[in-house]
C-alpha positions, 0 to 999 in steps of 0.5 A: 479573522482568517481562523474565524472564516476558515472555522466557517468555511468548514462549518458550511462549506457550500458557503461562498461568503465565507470563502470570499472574506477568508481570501481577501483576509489572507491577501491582506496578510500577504499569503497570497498562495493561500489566498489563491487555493481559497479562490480556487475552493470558491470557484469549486462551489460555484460551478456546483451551482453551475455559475460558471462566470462567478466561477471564472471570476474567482479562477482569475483572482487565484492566477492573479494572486498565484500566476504558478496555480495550475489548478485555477489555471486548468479549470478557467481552460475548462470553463471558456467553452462554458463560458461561451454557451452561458454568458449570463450575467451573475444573476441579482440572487446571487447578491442575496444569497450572499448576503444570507449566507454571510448573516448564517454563518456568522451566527454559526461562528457565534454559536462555536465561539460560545460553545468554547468559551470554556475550553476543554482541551486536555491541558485544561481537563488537567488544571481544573482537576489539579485545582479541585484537588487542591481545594479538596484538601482543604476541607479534609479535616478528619482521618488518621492523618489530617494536613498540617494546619500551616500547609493548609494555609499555603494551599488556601492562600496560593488558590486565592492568588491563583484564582485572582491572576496572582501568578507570581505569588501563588507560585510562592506560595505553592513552591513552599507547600512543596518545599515543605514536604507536601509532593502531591500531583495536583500541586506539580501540575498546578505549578506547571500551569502558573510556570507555563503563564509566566513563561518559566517554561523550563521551570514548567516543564520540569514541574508537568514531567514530576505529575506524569506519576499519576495516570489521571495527570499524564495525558493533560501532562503530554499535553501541557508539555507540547504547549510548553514546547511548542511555545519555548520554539522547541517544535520538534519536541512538542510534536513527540508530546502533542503524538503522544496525546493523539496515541492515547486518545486513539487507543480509547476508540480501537479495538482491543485486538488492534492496539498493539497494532496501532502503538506500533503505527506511532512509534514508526510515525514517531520514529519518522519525524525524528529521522527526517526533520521538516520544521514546516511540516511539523509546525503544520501538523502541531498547529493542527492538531492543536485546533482539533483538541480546541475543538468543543467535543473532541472527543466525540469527534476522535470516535466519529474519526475512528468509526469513518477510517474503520469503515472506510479501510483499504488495509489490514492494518489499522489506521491512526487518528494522528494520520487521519489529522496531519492535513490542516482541513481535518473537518472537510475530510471526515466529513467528506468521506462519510457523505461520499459513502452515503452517497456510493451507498445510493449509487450516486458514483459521479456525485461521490467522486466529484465530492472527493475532488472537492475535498482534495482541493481543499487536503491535497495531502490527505492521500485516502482522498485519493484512494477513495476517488480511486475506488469510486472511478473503479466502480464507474468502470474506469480502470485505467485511470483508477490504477494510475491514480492508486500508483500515484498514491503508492509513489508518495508512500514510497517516497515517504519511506512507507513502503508497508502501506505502499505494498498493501495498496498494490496488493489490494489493487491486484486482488482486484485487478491481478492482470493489473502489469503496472502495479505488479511492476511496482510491486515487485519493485517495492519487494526488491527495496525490501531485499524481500527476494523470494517474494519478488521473484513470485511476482516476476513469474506471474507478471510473466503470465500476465503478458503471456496471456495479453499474448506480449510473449517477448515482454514475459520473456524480459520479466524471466531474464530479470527475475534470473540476473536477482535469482542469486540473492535467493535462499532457494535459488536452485528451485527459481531458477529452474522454474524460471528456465522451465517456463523460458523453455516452455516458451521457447518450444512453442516458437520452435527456437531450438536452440534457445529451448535447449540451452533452457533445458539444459541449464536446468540439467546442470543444475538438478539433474534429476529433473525427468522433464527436462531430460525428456524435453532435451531427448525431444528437442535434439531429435527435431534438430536431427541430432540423433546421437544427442538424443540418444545420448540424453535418452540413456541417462534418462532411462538410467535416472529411472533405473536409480529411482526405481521407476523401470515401469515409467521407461516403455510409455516413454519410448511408446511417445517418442517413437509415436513422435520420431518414427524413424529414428532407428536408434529410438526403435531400437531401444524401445524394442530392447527395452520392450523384450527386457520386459518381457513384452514379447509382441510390442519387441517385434512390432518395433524389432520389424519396424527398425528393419524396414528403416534400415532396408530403406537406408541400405543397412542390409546388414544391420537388418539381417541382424534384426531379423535374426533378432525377430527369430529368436523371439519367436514371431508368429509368421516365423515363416515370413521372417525366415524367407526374408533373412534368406534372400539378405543372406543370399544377397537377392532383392528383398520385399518390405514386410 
């Protein structure tokens, strides 16, 4: 009885009648758990319809069966105010509608139940099949190699008992057609039939592999296997074969570019329950997909599920039917998500999304339920709580060890949010599960950027200092880090923190000593701290560094910037004016030649500038004469005059 309601409630699921007999069934079978979901599902329909007191009555019920419903429990909260502005009587229509619903739907039950009166399922493809091969023999009377007229009466007699529900003698009779050399894979599959009837299971099963040698056979094998499994208590092994009929159905609606793909999907779905048993979990996901092929037109219903994951792909990689049918409410889900595309289609976003938590009422498992009110909540403009939603999805992927799907929902979100800190957080955390380093520290250099550009310096600076405590795990350490320090030091620049700056810059001197940027930053940085002598120092090995590269040409635009910079550092001027005269530019040498004798007028170096202005002389200045009399008063010890 609770099947019958149930195949109606997805039948016409906006059908309160249904609903209401599904739970008191179930309350009478004492799964009082389920029972409060199905309450809880009706009261759904009824605020649809905006009933809100026959909603309330159901929410009731559910916590009355289910005090722990958290769901019943929200949603009663929500309807009091409702409740208040509202309190009406249910209205007497109610009581007809009811009643009408009732008489359609159990005529829709009658139309199903007639429709399967003969079953279709793979398991019985197979045993007609084998049955008409059988027969067929029988009238093959011409040809090289007629049968044998004694095995022909075993065949005859054992269809005959078969056919009169004579298991045991059909079983002996067909045992001594085999015995007698006739090894057909009709025969094998049809033994397997009568084993699994009379519950020799062991005998079936060896009989169902033996017909697995004809490809016709080998899906209603897969098939008669997992019954025969399933019905021996072997839940696990039932579940390898009942996927492995799910696989081949599958690959009849792929495309041929995504086969490899997809058989790939299965060996690791596979690979998955055998790791990690859950007997409940299994017996779930059997029983399901038991249903489904028991369904009339499965197979139309397999494509109508491949066109609908196709078209409602979040992901490169292609999605499996096994997957789309591990939740029991398989029907509400496909036809949910078609009718929410049509409905997103005409721009009807809030009627989508409410429909979507409709359906994940009913398959709070099916993880695209979520993903699709996620990308409808975007669409609405709520952001927020559709990447929340999106991290909860990529959570339970994670926690089911599908760290793949996880990271291609977080990098979908990010090609559509790339300022998204959170989900790139997660991703990077998922990466580092995966030892995918390099990849990780990408994403920690421009999550860094992000909060850089939100102006939450100190937050992208914490993301620099993680990516550097992981950077030793990398191939390619060298090159992240020094990016890592560049970007640190950038930072540390713009807030004029020295000394953190030049630590930076010299950690990426230490470890790429060619890096001219650094060198250059390191001169720039010990001039602002006033260390004169460093600075130099650091210029001379970088202006030694372009001697060895042979970029002579790249020094004086240098020098021109510092000195623009820093210009009165006497030091700086008077290289640039060496390097200037070096290189033959005889006017900008004495700019910065009398340029340095002023500052070292002006420091008391009378000395040094007496030097300099000899210097200036030997280069030959224009004003020679200027120059001459100001050396002669610093020889002869008397005031001078700047120039």
């Amino acid at each position: 009885a609770a099947d019958a309601w149930m195949r109606a409630t997805r039948l016409a699921p906006e059908r309160t009648e249904a609903y209401r007999q599904l739970a008191h069934t179930l309350e009478r079978l004492g799964r009082l758990r389920q029972a409060a979901a199905e309450y809880v599902s009706l009261g759904s329909v009824y605020e649809r319809r905006k009933e809100w007191e026959a909603a309330r009555i159901c929410y009731q019920e559910a916590l009355r069966l289910d005090g722990d419903n958290s769901t019943a429990r929200t949603r009663l909260q929500a309807l009091q105010p409702v409740a208040q502005a509202y309190s009406k009587p249910v209205p007497s229509t109610a009581v007809d509608r009811a009643i009408r619903d009732t008489t359609e739907l159990l005529a829709l039950d009658d139309e199903e139940s007639q429709s399967t009166v003969d079953k279709d399922d793979p398991f019985e493809r197979a045993r007609r099949m084998a049955l008409q091969q059988l027969a067929d023999i029988v009238f093959v009377t011409e040809g090289e190699n007629p049968p044998d007229p004694n095995l022909l009466h075993l065949i005859t007699r054992g269809i005959d008992r078969q056919t009169r529900g004579q298991w045991r003698e059909a079983i002996e009779l067909f045992y001594k057609a085999l015995e007698a050399g006739y090894n057909h894979v009709a025969l094998s599959f049809n033994l397997g039939v009568l084993y699994y009837e009379t519950r020799q299971y062991q005998n079936a099963i060896e009989a169902f592999r033996r017909s697995m040698r004809d490809q016709a056979f080998t899906l209603g094998a897969h098939y008669a296997l997992g019954l025969t499994y399933w019905a021996a208590g072997t839940t696990d092994r039932a579940l390898e074969h009942f996927l492995e009929v799910v696989r081949m159905v599958d690959l009849t609606t792929v495309a041929p570019d995504q086969v490899e793909q997809v058989n790939q999907a299965y060996q690791r779905l596979s690979d998955r329950y055998l790791a990690h048993p859950d007997g409940q979990a299994a017996e779930i996901f059997v029983k399901t997909l038991m249903r489904f092929f028991s369904r009339p037109r499965w197979e139309l219903l397999a494509q109508q599920a491949r066109h609908n994951m196709d078209r409602l792909a979040i992901e490169d990689a292609p999605r499996t039917l096994a997957e789309y049918l591990r939740s029991p409410e398989t029907g509400i889900i496909v036809d949910t998500l078609a009718l929410v595309e049509d409905l997103e289609e005409r721009q009807m976003l809030a009627t989508a999304a409410e429909q979507c938590l409709y359906a994940i009422s009913r398959a709070p498992g099916h993880l695209p339920l979520y993903l699709r009110l996620a990308e409808l909540q975007a669409a609405q403009g709520q952001y927020e709580h559709a990447s929340a939603l999106y991290m909860n999805v990529v959570e339970t992927f994670r926690v089911r060890g599908e760290l793949q799907r996880a990271l291609q929902i977080c990098r979908d979100v990010l090609a559509q949010w790339p300022m998204d800190v959170r989900t790139r957080a997660e991703l990077i955390t998922l990466l580092l599960e995966q030892d995918a380093i390099d990849e990780a520290l990408e994403q920690y250099l421009i999550l860094a950027d992000s909060y850089y550009q939100l102006a939450e310096v100190d937050r992208a600076l914490e993301q620099y200092e993680e990516a550097l405590r992981i950077v030793t795990r990398s191939s390619e350490r060298v090159k992240w880090e020094a990016q890592i320090l560049h970007r640190m030091g950038e930072i540390f620049v713009q807030r004029m923190e020295w000394e953190r700056a030049v630590w930076a810059y010299e950690s990426i001197v230490a470890l790429m000593p060619r890096d001219e940027t650094a060198q250059l930053r390191l001169v720039d940085l010990h001039f602002k701290q006033g260390h004169s002598s460093a600075a130099l120092q650091a210029l001379d090995r970088l202006c030694q560094l372009y001697y060895k590269q042979g970029k002579v040409e790249a020094i004086p635009d240098i020098l021109r910037d510092l000195v623009r910079v820093h210009p009165d550092e006497m030091g700086l001027r008077a290289r640039a004016a060496e390097v200037y005269a070096a290189r033959g530019l005889i006017r900008q040498a004495i700019a910065e030649y009398t340029a340095l004798s002023r500052l070292q007028l002006q420091a008391g170096l009378r000395d040094s500038a007496r030097e300099t202005l000899e210097t200036i002389l030997r280069l030959g200045p224009e004003q020679s004469e200027v120059y001459h009399r100001l050396l002669a008063r610093l020889q002869g010890d008397g005031p001078t005059s700047l120039l």
